[in-house]
N, C-alpha and C positions, 0 to 999 in steps of 0.2 A: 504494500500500500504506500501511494506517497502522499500520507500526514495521516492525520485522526478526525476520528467524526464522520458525523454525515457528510463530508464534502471532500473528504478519503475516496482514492481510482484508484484500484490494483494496475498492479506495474509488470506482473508476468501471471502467469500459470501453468500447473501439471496436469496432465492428459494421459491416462494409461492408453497405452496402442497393441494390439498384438497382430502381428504379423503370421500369416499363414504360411511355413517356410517349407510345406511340399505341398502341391495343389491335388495330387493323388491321395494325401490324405490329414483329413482336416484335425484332427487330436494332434498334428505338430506341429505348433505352435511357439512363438517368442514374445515375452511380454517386454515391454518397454517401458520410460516415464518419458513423456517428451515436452522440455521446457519450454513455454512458448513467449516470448517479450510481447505486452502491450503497449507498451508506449511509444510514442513515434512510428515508425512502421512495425508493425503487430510480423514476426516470423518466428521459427522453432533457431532457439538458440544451442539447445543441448539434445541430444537421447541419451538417456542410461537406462543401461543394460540393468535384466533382476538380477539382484544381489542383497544379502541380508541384508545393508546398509544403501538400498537403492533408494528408499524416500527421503533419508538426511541428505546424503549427493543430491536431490532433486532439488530441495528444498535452498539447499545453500547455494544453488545454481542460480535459482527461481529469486535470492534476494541481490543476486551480485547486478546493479545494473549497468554493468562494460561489457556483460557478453554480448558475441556478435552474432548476424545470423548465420546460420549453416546454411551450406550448399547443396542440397536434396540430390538425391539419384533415385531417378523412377528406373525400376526393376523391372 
């Protein structure tokens, strides 16, 4: 968020995504957290991978606001 109160914007957000990584057969699967920046131009700044510690990673991603946008690759 950038300030307090009713007049507080959120400044990023997390998105679980999961990716279907054999299309022969749907139970395998990969979950993601994918960080996305609001402010100024809205793009996904981070994915992280599941790992025990994958929501702390997202979260302290989600507050840094220098990340830049990532460069997607459509599969």
């Amino acid at each position: 968020m950038d300030g307090k109160g009713e007049s507080a914007k959120p400044q990023a957000m997390i998105v679980r995504l999961t990716k279907f990584s054999d299309p022969e057969d749907p139970n395998k699967t990969e979950s993601f957290l994918a960080v996305v920046r609001l402010a100024g131009e809205a793009c996904v700044t981070d994915l992280v991978p599941a790992s025990a510690d994958q929501n702390v990673k997202a979260r302290e991603f989600a507050d840094n606001k220098g990340r830049k946008c990532m460069e997607l690759k459509r599969e």
